[in-house]
N, C-alpha and C positions, 0 to 999 in steps of 0.2 A: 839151528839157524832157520830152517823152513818155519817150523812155529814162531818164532821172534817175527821174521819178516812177515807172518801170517797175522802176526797182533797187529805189530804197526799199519799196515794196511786197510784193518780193522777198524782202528782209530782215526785214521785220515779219513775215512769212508762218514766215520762217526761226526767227528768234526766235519765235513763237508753239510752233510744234510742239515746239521744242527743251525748252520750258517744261513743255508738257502733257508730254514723254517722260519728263522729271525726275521730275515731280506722279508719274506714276502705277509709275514703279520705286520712291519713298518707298513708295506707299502698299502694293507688293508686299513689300518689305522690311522694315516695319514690324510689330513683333508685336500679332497679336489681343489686343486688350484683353478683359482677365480679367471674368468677370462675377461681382458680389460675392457671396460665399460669406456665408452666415448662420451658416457655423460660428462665428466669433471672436463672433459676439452670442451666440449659443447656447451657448458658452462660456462666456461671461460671464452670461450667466444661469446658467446652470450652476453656475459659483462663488459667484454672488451667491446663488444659490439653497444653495448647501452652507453658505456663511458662515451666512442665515438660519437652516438649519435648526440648524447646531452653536450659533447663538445661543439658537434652541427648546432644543435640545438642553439647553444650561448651564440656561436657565432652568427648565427642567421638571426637571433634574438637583439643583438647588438649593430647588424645591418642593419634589420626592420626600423630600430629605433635612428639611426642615422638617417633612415631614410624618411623616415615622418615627421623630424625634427631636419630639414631640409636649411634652415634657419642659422644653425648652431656649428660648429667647430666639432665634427665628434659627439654630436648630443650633450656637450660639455659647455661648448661657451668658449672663448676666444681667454685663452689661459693668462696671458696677459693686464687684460682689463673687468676680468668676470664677465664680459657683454658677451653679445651678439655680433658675430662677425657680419652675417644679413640674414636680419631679423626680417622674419614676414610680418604680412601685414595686419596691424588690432583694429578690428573694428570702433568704429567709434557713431556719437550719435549722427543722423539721418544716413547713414550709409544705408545702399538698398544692395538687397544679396536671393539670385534666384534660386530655388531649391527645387529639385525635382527628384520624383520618385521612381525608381527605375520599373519596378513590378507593381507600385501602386499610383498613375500618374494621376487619379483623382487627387491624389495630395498636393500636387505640384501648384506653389501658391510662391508668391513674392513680399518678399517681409525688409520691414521699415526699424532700424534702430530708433524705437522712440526717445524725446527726451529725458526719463530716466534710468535708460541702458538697455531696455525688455524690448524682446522680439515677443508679437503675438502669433504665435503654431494653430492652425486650423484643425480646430478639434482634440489639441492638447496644453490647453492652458500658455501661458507664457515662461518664458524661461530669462537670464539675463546674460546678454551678448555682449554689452560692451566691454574693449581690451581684451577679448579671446582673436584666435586666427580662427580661419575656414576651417582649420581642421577638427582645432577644439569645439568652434561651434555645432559639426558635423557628427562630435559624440554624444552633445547633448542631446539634438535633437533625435538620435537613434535611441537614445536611452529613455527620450518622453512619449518614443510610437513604441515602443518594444511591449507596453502594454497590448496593444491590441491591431500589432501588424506582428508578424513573425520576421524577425532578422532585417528590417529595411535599411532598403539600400539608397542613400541620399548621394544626391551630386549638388554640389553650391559652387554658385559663379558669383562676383564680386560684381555687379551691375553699376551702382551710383554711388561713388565713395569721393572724400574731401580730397581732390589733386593736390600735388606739394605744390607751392604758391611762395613770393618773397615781397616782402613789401618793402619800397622804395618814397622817402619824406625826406621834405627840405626841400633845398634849393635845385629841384630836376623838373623838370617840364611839366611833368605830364605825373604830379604824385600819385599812388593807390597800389594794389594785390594785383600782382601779375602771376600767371601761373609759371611754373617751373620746367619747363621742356628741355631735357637734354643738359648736358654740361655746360653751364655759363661762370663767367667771372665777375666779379665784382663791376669793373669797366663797363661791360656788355649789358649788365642788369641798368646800369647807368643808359646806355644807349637807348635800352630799349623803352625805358622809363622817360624818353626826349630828352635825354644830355641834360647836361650843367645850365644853369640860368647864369646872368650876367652880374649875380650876386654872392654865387654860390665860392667857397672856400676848398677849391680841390686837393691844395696838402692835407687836409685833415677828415679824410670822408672820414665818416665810425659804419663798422660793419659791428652789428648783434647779434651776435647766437647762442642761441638759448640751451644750453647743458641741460634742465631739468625743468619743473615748473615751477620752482622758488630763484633761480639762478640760471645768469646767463653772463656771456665770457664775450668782450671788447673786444676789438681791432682796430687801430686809426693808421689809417694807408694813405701815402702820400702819390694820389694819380697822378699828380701835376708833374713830379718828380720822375715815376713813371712812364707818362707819355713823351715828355724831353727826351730822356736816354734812350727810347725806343726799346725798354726794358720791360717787358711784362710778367717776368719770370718770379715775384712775387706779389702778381695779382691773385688776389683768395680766389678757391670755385664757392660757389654758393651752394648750400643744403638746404632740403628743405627748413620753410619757417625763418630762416634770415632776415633781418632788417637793415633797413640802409639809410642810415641817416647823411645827408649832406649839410652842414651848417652854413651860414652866413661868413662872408667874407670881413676884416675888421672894415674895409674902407664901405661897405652896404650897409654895416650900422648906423655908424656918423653922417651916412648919406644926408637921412630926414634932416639931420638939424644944418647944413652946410649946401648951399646955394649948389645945385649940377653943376652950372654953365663953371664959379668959378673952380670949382674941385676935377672938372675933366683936365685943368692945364695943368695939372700937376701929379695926377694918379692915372694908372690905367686899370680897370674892378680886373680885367680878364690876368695878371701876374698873378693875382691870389688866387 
């Protein structure tokens, strides 16, 4: 029994080391675990951090342009009619526009839209301005000094340009171009033009306004009608460039051929 018990003993002992030998060649053999690197986060922030800013980016990108396109709906245009909700202003001929150079004020010179649409630039040729805004005009002319100033920096003011104006024919006082100040009505344009004449046909003024430069869109307003009911609520306002024509009344045509003295007993001009 003591020698049995003295084998088996022998053999647990055996088995035991055989075990721990194994254990500790794995753990020689085994490769060092990596200690985690912060690159792949740092990365990742990294990217997420580029994504962010190209998203700043788009959106400050799409600011900027709303905001230099001050003019437009969204840099888009008024979704509706393809236009301009308020559209600035296009230069046109003799308009005068001051420019000035902020670090270079030798350049600060005053230019004249000639008659066929060219600004002449002091010391870089001409360039062509007509139908551009300030602003557009303001890349050109950075773009014809960038030769030989670095980066300049221009300011433009709008000095002498064509006021909005309505011109007023026919039968009103005082025909001709009046200028356009402030919100008027059709009536008021009348006023200001010296009223109706004593021939003039106030059911049928024609107001003109010009949609485009091949076409223009009629109106015939009945003031007479108008100033009876004390109604003014479909008096037009005027936009620029309107015309206003007042025509002749029927009983002012026949005047010429038909004696005054007898035609006052039985007409009165001012009903028409």
């Amino acid at each position: 029994m003591k020698k049995e018990a003295k084998h088996v003993v022998l053999m647990a002992a055996g088995l035991l080391c055989l075990q721990l030998t194994v254990v500790t060649r794995a753990q020689k053999t085994a490769p060092a675990p990596v200690p985690r690197s912060s690159a792949p986060s740092s990365g990742k922030s990294a990217t997420d951090g580029s994504s962010q800013s190209l998203e700043r980016t788009g959106t400050s990108s799409s600011l900027s342009s709303a905001t230099t396109q001050p003019g437009k709906a969204g840099g888009m245009g008024d979704p509706a009619f393809g236009g301009e909700r308020h559209p600035l202003y296009r230069l046109t001929k003799s308009d005068v526009i001051d420019a000035n150079f902020t670090f270079s004020p030798d350049f600060n010179q005053s230019l004249t839209v000639q008659p066929d649409g060219f600004v002449v630039l002091r010391g870089a040729g001409t360039i062509f301005a007509e139908g551009l805004t300030l602003p557009q005009l303001q890349l050109s002319m950075s773009d014809a000094y960038r030769g030989f100033l670095h980066d300049p920096e221009i300011t433009l003011t709008l000095k002498d340009f064509d006021k909005p104006y309505f011109l007023a024919s026919g039968e009103v006082a005082r025909p001709g171009k009046y200028e356009l100040r402030g919100d008027l009505t059709v009536n008021e344009a009348i006023a200001i033009a010296g009223g109706f004449t004593q021939q003039a046909r106030h059911s049928q003024v024609v107001l003109f306004r010009r949609v485009s430069s091949d076409l223009a869109e009629t109106h015939v307003l009945d003031l007479k009608q108008m100033l009876d009911s004390r109604d003014l609520r479909e008096d037009m306002h005027l936009r620029p460039g309107d015309f206003i024509f007042v025509p002749q009344s029927r009983i002012s045509k026949i005047r010429k051929f038909v004696p005054t003295n007898s035609l006052s007993w039985y007409m009165n001009p001012m009903q028409f």
